[in-house]
DONU-689299 format. One line per field, with one value per atom (N, C-alpha, C): residue number from 0; atom name; residue in three letters; x, y, z. Coordinates in Angstrom, 1 decimal. Layout:
i = NUM/... $
at = CA/... $
aa = Ala/... $
u = X/... $
v = Y/... $
w = Z/... $
//
This chain:
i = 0/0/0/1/1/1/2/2/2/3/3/3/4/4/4/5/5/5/6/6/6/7/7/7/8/8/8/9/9/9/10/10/10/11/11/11/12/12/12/13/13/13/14/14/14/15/15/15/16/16/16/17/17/17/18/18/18/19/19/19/20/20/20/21/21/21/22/22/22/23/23/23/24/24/24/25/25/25/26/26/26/27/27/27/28/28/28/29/29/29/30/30/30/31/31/31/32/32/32/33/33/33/34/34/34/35/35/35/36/36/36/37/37/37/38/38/38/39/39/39/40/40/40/41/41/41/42/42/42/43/43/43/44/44/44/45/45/45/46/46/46/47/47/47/48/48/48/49/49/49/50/50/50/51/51/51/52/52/52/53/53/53/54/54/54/55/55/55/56/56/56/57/57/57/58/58/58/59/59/59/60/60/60/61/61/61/62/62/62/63/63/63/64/64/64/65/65/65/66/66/66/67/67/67/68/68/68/69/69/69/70/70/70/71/71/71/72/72/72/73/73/73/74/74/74/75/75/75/76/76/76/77/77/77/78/78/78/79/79/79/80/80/80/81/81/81/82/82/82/83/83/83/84/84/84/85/85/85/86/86/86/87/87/87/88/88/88/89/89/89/90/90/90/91/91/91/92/92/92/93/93/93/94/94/94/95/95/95/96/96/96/97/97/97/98/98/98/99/99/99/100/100/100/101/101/101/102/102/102/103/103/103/104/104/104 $
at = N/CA/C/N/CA/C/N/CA/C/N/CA/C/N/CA/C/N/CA/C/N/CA/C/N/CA/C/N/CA/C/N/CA/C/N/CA/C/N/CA/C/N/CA/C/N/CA/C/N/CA/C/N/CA/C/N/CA/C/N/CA/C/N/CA/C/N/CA/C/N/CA/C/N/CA/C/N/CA/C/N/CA/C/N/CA/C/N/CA/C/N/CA/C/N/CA/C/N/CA/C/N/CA/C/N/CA/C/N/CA/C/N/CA/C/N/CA/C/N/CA/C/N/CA/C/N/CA/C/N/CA/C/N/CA/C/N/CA/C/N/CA/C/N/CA/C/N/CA/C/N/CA/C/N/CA/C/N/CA/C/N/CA/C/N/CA/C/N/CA/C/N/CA/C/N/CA/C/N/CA/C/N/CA/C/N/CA/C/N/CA/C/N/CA/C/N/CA/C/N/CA/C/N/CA/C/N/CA/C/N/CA/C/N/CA/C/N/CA/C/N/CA/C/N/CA/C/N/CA/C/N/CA/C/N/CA/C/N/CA/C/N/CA/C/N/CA/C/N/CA/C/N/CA/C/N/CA/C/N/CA/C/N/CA/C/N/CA/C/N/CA/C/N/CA/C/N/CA/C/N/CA/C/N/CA/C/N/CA/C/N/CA/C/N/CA/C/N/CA/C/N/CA/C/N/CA/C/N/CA/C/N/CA/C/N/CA/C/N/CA/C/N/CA/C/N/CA/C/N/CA/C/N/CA/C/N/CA/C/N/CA/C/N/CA/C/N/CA/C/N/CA/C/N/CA/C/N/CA/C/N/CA/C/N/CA/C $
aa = Unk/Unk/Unk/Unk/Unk/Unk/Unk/Unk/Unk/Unk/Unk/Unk/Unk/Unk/Unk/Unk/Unk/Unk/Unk/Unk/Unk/Unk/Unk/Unk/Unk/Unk/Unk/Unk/Unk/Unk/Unk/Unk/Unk/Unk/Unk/Unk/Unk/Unk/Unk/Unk/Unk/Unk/Unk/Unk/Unk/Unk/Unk/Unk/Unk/Unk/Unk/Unk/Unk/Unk/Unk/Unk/Unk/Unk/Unk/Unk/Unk/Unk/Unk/Unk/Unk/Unk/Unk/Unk/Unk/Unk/Unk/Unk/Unk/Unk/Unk/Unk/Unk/Unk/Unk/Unk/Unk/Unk/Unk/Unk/Unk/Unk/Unk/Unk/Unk/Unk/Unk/Unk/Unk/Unk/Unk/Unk/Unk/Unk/Unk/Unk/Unk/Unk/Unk/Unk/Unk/Unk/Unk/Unk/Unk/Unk/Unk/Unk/Unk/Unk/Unk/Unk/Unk/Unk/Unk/Unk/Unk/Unk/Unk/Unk/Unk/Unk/Unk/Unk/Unk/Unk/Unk/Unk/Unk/Unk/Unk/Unk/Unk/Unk/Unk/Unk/Unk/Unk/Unk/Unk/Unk/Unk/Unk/Unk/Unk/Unk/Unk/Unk/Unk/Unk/Unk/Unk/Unk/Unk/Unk/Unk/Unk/Unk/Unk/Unk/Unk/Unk/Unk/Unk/Unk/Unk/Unk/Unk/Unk/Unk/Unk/Unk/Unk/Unk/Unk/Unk/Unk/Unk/Unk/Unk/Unk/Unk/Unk/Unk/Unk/Unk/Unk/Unk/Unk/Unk/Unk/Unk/Unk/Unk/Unk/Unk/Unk/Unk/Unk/Unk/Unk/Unk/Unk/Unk/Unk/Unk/Unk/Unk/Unk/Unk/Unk/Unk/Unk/Unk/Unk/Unk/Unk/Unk/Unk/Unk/Unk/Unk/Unk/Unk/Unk/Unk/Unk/Unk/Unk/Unk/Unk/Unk/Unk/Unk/Unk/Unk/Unk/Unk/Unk/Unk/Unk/Unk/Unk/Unk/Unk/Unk/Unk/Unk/Unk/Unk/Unk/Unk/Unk/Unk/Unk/Unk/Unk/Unk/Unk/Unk/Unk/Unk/Unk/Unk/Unk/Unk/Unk/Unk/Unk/Unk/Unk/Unk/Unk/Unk/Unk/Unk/Unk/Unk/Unk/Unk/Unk/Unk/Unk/Unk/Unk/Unk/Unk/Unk/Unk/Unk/Unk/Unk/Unk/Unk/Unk/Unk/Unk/Unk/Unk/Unk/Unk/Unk/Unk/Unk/Unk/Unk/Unk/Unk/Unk/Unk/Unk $
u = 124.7/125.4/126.2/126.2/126.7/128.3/129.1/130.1/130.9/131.8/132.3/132.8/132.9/133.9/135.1/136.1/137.3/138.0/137.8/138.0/139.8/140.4/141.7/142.2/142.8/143.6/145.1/145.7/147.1/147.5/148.2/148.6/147.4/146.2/145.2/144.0/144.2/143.7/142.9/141.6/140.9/141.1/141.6/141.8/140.5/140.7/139.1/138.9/140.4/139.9/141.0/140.8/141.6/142.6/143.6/144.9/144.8/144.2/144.2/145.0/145.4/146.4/148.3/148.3/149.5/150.0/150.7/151.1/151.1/150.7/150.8/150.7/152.1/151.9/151.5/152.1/151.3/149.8/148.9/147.6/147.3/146.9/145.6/144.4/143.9/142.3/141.7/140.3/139.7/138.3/137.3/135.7/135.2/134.1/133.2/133.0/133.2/132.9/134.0/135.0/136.7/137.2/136.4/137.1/136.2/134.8/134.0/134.6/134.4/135.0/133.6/133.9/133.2/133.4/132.9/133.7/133.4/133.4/132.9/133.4/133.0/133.6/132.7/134.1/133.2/133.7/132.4/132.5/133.6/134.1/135.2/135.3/135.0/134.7/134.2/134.0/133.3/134.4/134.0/135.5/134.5/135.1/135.2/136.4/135.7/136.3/136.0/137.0/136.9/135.3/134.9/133.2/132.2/132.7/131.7/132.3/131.1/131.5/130.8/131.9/131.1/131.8/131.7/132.2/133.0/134.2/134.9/135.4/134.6/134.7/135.7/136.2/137.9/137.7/138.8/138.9/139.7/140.9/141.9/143.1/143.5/144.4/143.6/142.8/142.8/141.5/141.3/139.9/139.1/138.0/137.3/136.2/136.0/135.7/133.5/132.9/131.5/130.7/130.2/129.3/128.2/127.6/126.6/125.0/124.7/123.9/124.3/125.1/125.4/125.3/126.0/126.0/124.0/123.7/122.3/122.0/122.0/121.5/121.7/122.5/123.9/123.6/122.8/122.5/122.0/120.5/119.6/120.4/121.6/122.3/123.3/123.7/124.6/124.5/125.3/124.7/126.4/126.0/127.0/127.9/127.6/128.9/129.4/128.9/129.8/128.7/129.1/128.0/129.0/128.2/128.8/128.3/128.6/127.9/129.0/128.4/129.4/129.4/130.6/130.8/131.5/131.0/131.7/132.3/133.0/133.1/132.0/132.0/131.1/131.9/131.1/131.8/130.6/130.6/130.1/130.7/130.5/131.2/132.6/133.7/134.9/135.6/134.6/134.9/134.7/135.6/135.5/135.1/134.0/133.9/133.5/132.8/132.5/130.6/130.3/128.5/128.8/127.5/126.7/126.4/127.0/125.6/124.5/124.9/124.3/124.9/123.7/124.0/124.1/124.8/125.0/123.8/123.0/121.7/122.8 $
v = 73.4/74.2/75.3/76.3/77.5/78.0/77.8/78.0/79.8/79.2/80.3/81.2/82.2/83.4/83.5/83.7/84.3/84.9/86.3/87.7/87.8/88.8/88.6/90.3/89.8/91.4/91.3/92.2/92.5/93.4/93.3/94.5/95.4/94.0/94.6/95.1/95.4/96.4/95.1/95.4/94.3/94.8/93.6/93.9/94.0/94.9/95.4/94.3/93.2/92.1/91.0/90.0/89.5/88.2/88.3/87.4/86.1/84.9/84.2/83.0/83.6/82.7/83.1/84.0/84.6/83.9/83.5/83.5/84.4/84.5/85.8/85.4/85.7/84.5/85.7/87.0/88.1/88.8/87.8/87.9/86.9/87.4/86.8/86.6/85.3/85.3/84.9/85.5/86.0/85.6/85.6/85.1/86.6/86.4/88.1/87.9/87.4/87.0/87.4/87.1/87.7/89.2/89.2/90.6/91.6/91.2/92.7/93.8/95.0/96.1/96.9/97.5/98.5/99.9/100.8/102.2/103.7/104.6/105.4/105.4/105.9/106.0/107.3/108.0/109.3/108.8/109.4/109.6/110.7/109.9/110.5/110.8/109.8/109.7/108.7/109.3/107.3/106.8/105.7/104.6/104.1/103.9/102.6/102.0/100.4/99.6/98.3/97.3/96.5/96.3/96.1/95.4/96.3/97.1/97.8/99.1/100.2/101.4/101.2/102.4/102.6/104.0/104.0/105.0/104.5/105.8/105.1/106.5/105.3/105.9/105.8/106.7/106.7/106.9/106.3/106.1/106.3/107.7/107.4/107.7/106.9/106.8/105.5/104.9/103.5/103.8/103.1/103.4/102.0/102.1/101.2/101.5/100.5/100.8/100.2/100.7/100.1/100.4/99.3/99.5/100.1/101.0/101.5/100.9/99.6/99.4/99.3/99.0/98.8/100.4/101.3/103.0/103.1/102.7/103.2/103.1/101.9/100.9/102.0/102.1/103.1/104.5/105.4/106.8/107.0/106.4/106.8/106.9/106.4/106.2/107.7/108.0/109.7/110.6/110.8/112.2/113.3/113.9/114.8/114.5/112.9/112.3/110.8/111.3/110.1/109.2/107.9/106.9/106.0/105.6/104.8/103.6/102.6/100.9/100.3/99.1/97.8/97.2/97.0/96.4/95.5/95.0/93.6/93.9/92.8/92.6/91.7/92.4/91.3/91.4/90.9/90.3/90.5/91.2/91.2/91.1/90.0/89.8/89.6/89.5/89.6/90.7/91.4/92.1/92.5/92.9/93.5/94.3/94.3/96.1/95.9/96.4/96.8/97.4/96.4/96.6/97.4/97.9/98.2/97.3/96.8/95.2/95.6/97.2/97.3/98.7/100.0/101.4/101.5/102.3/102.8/104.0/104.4/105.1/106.5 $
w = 188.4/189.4/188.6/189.3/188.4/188.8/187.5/187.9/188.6/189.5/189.9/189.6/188.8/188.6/189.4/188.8/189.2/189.0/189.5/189.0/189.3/188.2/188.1/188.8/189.5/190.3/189.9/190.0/189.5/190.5/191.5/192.9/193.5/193.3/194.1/193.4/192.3/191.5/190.5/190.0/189.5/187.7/187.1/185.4/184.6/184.0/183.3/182.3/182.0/181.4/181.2/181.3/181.2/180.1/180.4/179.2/180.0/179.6/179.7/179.2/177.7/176.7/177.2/178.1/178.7/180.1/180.6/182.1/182.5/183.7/184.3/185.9/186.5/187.3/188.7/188.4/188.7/189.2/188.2/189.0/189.9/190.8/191.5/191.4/191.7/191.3/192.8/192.7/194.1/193.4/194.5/194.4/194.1/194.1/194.3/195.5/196.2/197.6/198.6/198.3/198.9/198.4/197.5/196.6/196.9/198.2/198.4/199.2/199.3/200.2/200.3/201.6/201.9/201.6/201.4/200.6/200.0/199.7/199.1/198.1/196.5/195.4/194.9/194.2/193.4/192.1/191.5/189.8/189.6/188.3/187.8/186.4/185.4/183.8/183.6/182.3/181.6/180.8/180.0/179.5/178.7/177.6/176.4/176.0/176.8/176.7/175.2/175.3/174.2/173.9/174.4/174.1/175.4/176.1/177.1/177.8/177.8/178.1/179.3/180.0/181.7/181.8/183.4/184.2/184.8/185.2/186.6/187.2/188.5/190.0/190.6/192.0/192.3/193.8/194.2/195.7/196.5/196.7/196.7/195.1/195.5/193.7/193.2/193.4/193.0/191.9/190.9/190.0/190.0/189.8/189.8/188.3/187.9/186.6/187.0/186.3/186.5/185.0/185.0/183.9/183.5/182.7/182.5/183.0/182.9/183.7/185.1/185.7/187.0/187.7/187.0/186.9/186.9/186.4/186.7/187.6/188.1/189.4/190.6/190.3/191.6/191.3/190.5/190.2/191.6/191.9/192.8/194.2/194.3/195.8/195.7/194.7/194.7/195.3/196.1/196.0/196.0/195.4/194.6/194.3/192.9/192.6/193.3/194.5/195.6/196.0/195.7/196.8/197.7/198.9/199.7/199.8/199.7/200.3/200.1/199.7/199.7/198.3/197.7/196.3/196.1/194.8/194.8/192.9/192.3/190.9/190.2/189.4/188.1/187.3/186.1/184.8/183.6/182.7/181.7/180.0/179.6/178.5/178.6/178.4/178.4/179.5/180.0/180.8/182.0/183.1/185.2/184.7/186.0/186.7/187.7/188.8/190.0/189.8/190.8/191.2/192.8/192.7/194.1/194.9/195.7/196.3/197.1/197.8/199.4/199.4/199.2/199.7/201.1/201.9/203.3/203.2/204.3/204.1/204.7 $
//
Protein backbone atom coordinates (compact mmCIF):
# COMPACT_ATOMS: atom_id res chain seq x y z
CA UNK A 1 0.00 0.00 0.00
CA UNK A 2 1.32 3.23 -0.87
CA UNK A 3 1.80 5.70 1.60
CA UNK A 4 0.06 9.02 1.77
CA UNK A 5 1.63 12.35 1.25
CA UNK A 6 1.08 15.17 3.38
CA UNK A 7 1.66 18.30 1.90
CA UNK A 8 2.58 21.18 4.37
CA UNK A 9 0.67 24.70 4.01
CA UNK A 10 1.54 27.60 6.14
CA UNK A 11 -1.65 30.40 5.79
CA UNK A 12 -2.75 28.53 3.01
CA UNK A 13 0.06 28.79 0.96
CA UNK A 14 1.90 25.33 0.18
CA UNK A 15 5.88 25.22 1.50
CA UNK A 16 8.24 24.48 -1.38
CA UNK A 17 9.72 22.28 1.45
CA UNK A 18 9.53 21.27 4.36
CA UNK A 19 11.24 21.37 8.41
CA UNK A 20 10.38 18.49 9.81
CA UNK A 21 13.13 18.41 12.73
CA UNK A 22 11.27 22.00 13.79
CA UNK A 23 7.72 22.36 15.43
CA UNK A 24 5.82 24.16 13.64
CA UNK A 25 2.68 24.08 15.02
CA UNK A 26 1.74 26.68 12.19
CA UNK A 27 1.48 24.25 9.40
CA UNK A 28 -1.07 22.39 8.27
CA UNK A 29 -1.01 19.19 6.55
CA UNK A 30 -3.58 18.38 3.78
CA UNK A 31 -3.92 15.22 1.19
CA UNK A 32 -3.45 16.13 -2.62
CA UNK A 33 -6.80 15.32 -2.55
CA UNK A 34 -8.07 18.29 0.01
CA UNK A 35 -5.49 20.64 -1.31
CA UNK A 36 -6.98 20.50 -5.19
CA UNK A 37 -8.39 24.03 -6.56
CA UNK A 38 -9.69 24.90 -9.65
CA UNK A 39 -8.05 28.00 -11.36
CA UNK A 40 -6.08 29.96 -13.72
CA UNK A 41 -2.42 30.59 -13.20
CA UNK A 42 0.01 32.74 -15.30
CA UNK A 43 3.64 32.22 -15.75
CA UNK A 44 5.66 34.43 -13.92
CA UNK A 45 9.54 33.20 -13.48
CA UNK A 46 11.44 30.32 -12.98
CA UNK A 47 13.19 29.28 -9.43
CA UNK A 48 16.06 27.29 -8.20
CA UNK A 49 15.32 25.63 -5.57
CA UNK A 50 17.48 23.36 -2.95
CA UNK A 51 17.50 20.23 -5.23
CA UNK A 52 14.81 21.46 -8.15
CA UNK A 53 14.27 24.24 -10.59
CA UNK A 54 10.88 25.16 -11.91
CA UNK A 55 8.60 27.96 -12.74
CA UNK A 56 6.19 29.92 -10.81
CA UNK A 57 2.98 30.71 -11.80
CA UNK A 58 0.70 33.46 -9.99
CA UNK A 59 -2.81 33.81 -9.10
CA UNK A 60 -3.69 36.82 -7.63
CA UNK A 61 -0.83 37.58 -4.99
CA UNK A 62 -0.52 33.96 -4.13
CA UNK A 63 2.52 31.86 -6.11
CA UNK A 64 2.48 28.57 -6.93
CA UNK A 65 5.70 27.03 -7.63
CA UNK A 66 5.82 23.84 -10.49
CA UNK A 67 8.32 21.80 -11.67
CA UNK A 68 10.06 21.72 -14.87
CA UNK A 69 8.62 18.46 -15.81
CA UNK A 70 5.27 19.18 -14.63
CA UNK A 71 5.88 22.85 -16.67
CA UNK A 72 6.18 20.74 -19.64
CA UNK A 73 3.27 18.63 -19.15
CA UNK A 74 1.23 22.08 -18.81
CA UNK A 75 3.10 24.02 -21.99
CA UNK A 76 0.64 22.38 -24.56
CA UNK A 77 -2.47 23.89 -22.35
CA UNK A 78 -1.07 27.92 -22.50
CA UNK A 79 -2.01 30.07 -24.05
CA UNK A 80 -0.41 33.43 -23.66
CA UNK A 81 1.23 32.38 -20.47
CA UNK A 82 -2.03 31.50 -18.72
CA UNK A 83 -3.59 27.92 -18.33
CA UNK A 84 -6.69 26.98 -16.67
CA UNK A 85 -7.69 23.44 -15.15
CA UNK A 86 -7.49 21.87 -12.01
CA UNK A 87 -4.35 21.31 -9.71
CA UNK A 88 -3.25 19.53 -7.19
CA UNK A 89 0.46 19.36 -5.12
CA UNK A 90 3.19 16.88 -5.67
CA UNK A 91 6.33 16.24 -4.19
CA UNK A 92 9.47 15.64 -5.81
CA UNK A 93 12.46 14.91 -3.80
CA UNK A 94 12.46 16.98 -0.73
CA UNK A 95 10.43 19.19 -2.50
CA UNK A 96 6.19 21.02 -3.24
CA UNK A 97 5.09 22.17 -6.25
CA UNK A 98 1.85 22.14 -8.06
CA UNK A 99 0.73 19.72 -11.21
CA UNK A 100 -1.91 20.13 -13.89
CA UNK A 101 -4.35 17.19 -13.12
CA UNK A 102 -7.18 18.34 -15.74
CA UNK A 103 -7.00 21.46 -18.43
CA UNK A 104 -10.40 23.39 -18.81
CA UNK A 105 -10.83 23.29 -22.95
Amino acid sequence: MKKEILFPFRDGVLQRYDNPWRLQSDVARKTAADARFRGSLALSRNYRGRSAAGMIFVAGDMEYPVFLKDFLDMAPYMVRGVVDGEFEPCKKGANYGWRLVRSDP
